[in-house]
C-alpha positions in Angstrom: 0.0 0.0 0.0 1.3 3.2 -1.2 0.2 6.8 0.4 0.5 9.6 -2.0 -1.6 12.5 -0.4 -2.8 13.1 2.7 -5.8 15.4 3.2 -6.5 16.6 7.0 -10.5 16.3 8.1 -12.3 16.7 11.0 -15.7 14.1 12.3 -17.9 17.4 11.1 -16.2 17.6 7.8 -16.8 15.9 4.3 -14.6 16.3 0.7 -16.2 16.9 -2.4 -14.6 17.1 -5.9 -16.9 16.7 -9.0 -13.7 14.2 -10.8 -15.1 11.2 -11.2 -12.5 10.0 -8.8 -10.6 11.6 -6.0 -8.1 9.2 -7.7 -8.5 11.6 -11.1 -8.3 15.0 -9.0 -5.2 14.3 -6.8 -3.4 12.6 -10.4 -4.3 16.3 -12.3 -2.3 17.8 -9.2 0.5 15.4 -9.5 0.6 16.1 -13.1 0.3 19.9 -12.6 3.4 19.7 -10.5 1.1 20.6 -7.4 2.8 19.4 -4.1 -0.1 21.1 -1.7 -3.3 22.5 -2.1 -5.9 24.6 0.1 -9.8 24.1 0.1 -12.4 26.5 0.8 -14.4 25.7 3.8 -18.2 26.2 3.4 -20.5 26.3 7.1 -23.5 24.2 7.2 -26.7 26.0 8.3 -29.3 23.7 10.8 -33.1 24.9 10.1 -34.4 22.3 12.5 -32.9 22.2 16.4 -33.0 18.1 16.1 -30.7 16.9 13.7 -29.6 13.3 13.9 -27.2 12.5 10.6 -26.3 15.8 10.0 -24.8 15.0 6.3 -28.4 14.1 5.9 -30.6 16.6 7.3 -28.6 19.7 6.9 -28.8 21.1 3.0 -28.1 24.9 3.9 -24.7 25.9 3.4 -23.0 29.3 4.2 -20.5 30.0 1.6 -16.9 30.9 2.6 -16.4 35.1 2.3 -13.2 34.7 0.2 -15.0 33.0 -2.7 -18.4 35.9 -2.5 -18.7 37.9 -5.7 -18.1 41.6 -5.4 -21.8 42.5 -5.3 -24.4 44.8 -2.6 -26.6 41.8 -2.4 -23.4 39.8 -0.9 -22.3 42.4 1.1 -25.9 43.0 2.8 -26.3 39.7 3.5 -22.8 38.9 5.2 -24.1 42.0 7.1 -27.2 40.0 8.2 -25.1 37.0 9.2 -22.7 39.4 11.4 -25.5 41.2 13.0 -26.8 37.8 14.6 -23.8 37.3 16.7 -21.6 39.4 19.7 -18.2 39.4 17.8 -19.1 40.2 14.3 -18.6 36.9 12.7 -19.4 35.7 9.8 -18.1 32.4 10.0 -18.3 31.4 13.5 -15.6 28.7 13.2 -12.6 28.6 10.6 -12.5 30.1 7.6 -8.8 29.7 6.0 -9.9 26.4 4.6 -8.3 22.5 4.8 -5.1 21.4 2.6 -4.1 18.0 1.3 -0.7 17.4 0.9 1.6 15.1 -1.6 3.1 12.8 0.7 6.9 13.1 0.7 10.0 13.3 2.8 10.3 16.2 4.9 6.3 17.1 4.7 5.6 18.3 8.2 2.6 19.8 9.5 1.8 23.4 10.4 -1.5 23.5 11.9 -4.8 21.6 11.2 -5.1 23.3 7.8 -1.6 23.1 6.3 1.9 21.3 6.0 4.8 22.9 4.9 6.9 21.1 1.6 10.7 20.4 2.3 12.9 22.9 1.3 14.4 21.6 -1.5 11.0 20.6 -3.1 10.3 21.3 -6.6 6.2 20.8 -6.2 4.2 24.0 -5.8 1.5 25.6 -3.7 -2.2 25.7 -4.6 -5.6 27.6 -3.5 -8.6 27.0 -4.8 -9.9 30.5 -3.5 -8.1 33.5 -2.6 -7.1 34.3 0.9 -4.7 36.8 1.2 -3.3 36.0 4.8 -1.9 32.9 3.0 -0.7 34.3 -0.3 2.9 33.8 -1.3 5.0 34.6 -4.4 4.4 30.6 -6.6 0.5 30.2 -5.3 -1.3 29.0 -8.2 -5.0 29.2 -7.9 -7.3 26.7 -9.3 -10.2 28.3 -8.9 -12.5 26.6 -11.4 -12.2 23.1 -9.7 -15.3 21.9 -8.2 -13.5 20.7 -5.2 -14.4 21.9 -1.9 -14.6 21.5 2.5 -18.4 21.2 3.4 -18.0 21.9 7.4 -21.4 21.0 9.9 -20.1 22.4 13.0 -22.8 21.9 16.0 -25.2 21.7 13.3 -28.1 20.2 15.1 -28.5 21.1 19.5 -27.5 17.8 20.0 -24.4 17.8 18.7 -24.1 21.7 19.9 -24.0 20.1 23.8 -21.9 17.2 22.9 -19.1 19.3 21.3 -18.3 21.7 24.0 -19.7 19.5 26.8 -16.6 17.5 25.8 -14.6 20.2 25.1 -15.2 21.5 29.0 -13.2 24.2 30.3 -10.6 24.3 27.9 -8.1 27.1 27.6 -8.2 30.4 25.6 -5.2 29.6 23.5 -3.9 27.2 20.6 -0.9 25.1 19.6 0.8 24.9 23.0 -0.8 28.5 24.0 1.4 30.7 20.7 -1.8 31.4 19.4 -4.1 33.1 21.7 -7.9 32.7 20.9 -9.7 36.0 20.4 -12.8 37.2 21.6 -15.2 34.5 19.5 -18.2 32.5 19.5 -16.0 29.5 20.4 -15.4 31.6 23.6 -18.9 32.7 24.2 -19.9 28.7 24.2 -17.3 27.8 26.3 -18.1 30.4 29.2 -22.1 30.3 28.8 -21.7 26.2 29.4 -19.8 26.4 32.2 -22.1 29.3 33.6 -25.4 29.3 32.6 -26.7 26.2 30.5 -29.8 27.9 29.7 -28.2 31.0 28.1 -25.6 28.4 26.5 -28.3 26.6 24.4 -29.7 30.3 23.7 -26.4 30.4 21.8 -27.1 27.6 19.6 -30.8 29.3 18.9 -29.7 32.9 17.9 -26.4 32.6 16.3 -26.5 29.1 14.8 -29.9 28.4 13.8 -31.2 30.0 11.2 -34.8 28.4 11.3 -36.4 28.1 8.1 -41.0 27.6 8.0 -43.4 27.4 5.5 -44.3 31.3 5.8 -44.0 33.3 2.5 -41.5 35.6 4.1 -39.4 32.7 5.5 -39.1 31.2 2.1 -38.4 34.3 0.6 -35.4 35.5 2.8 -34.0 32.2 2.0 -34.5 32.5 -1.5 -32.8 36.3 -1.1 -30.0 34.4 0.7 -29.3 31.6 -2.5 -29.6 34.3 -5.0 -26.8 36.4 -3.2 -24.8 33.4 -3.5 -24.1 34.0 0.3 -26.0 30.7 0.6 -26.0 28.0 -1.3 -28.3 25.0 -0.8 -26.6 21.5 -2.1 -29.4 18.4 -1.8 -27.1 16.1 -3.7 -25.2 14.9 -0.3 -28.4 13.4 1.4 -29.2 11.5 -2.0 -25.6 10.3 -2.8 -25.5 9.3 0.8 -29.4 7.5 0.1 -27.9 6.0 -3.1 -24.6 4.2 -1.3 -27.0 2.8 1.1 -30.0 1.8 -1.2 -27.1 -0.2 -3.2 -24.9 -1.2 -0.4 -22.1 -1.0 -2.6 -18.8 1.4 -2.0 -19.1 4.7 -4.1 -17.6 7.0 -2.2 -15.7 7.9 -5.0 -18.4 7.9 -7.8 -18.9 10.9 -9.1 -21.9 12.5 -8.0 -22.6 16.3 -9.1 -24.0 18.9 -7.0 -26.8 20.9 -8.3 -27.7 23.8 -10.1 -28.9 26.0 -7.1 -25.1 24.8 -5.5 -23.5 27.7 -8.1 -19.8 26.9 -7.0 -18.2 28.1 -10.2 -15.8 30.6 -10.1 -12.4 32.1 -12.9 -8.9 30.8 -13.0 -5.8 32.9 -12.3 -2.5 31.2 -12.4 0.9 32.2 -11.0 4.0 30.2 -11.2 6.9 30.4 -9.2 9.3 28.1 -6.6 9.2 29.8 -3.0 8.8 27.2 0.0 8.7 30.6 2.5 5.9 29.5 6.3 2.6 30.3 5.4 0.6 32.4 8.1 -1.7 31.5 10.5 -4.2 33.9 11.7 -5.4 33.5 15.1 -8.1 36.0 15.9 -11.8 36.5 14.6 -11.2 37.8 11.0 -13.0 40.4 9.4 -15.0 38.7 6.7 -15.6 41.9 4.6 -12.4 43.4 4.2 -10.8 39.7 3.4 -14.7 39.5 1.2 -12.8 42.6 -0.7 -9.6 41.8 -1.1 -10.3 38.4 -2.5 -12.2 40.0 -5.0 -9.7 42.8 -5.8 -6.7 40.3 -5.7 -9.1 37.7 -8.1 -9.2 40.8 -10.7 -5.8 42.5 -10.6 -3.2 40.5 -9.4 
């Protein structure tokens, strides 16, 4: 058995490329002399407070700021998402994506959502969206591929508890406290559990859920959300997932295309070069809409 890439995920995560393989996708970056490669991260949205399977039952997906077109509509609406939590967030977990990595010797890990190549490496550095904390002289950015992170943090109240009922009192810092943890949502939880359990699940209720009914207005503001492209709403998971089961066979790597509401598309701008410099790590709450505008202005001019 042979390991060629190795792509970091999380319980609460899933990988989706529209290849007909991951085999096919991870050969094109072989081929493209690609030796790493970063994935937008898209949020999950619950609309229900019980959620079981949430791969399943949640279809609502908040799309990652970096890869929002430059448009009012987007802008108001990452504006609506802000306003519904104490820190500003839009996101209210990561948002600098997942990386997979060609497996080689000297590949050693930064954090959760990068390696760093050996120094004497010839293979190159890939985005699939632009995030300029990360940017460094030989990115090349694939932005066309339908590859992407679909994240369902405490999507569901259930699994809200469980998280940071396991995560206790942990500490306001990461990696061996370097990086301290800023003022967050992550925070909030932490302190409201510990504190107040009734205000904690009030957490989960104002800032996570974004509870969807059969009202004309409801259905409308969700509509407004899709059409910004803020919000995207993918169905094809819960069938593929129906599918594997109905035919008990393995096709986790069938192909299985997302739909035409999904909209994931986006331009291609390459850059080649051979630098191997750290990438950065950010650890504070970032501030979706100036990253939201310098994505964009970095997409059309650089």
């Amino acid at each position: 058995f042979e390991l060629s890439w190795l792509l970091h995920l999380d319980v609460d995560e899933l990988f989706y490329t529209s290849s007909e393989t991951i085999y096919e996708h991870f050969q094109q970056l072989s081929q493209a002399g690609i030796g790493h490669i970063t994935y937008a991260n898209h949020e999950g949205v619950p609309e229900t407070v019980n959620i079981g399977n949430y791969f399943r039952e949640v279809t609502l997906f908040r799309r990652n700021h970096h890869t929002l077109p430059l448009t009012t509509a987007a802008q108001n609406f990452m504006k609506w998402f802000e306003s519904r939590t104490r820190h500003g967030q839009y996101m209210l977990f990561y948002d600098n994506g997942k990386s997979a990595v060609r497996v080689e010797n000297g590949v050693v890990p930064v954090s959760v959502h990068s390696f760093k190549l050996p120094e004497n490496s010839e293979l190159r550095y890939c985005q699939t969206f632009r995030d300029i904390r990360n940017h460094r002289p030989d990115t090349i950015y694939t932005e066309d591929q339908d590859v992407h992170i679909f994240h369902y943090p405490v999507c569901g109240e259930f699994w809200f508890k469980q998280k940071y009922e396991t995560l206790g009192n942990f500490k306001s810092s990461w990696m061996g406290d370097s990086l301290r943890i800023a003022p967050s949502f992550h925070l909030d939880c932490r302190d409201e559990m510990l504190q107040d359990p009734q205000r904690f699940l009030e957490l989960f209720r104002t800032q996570v859920l974004y509870k969807t009914n059969s009202s004309p207005e409801s259905r409308s503001f969700a509509n407004q959300l899709i059409a910004s492209q803020v919000c995207f709403r993918c169905d094809d998971i819960p069938r593929f997932i129906s599918y594997q089961k109905l035919t008990r066979t393995n096709c986790a790597l069938r192909k299985f295309p997302l739909s035409a509401q999904s909209g994931l598309g986006t331009s291609t701008i390459n850059n080649n070069s051979n630098n191997t410099e750290d990438r950065i790590e950010g650890g504070g709450v970032s501030d979706a809409s100036k990253l939201w505008l310098i994505a964009n202005i970095s997409r059309d001019y650089l």
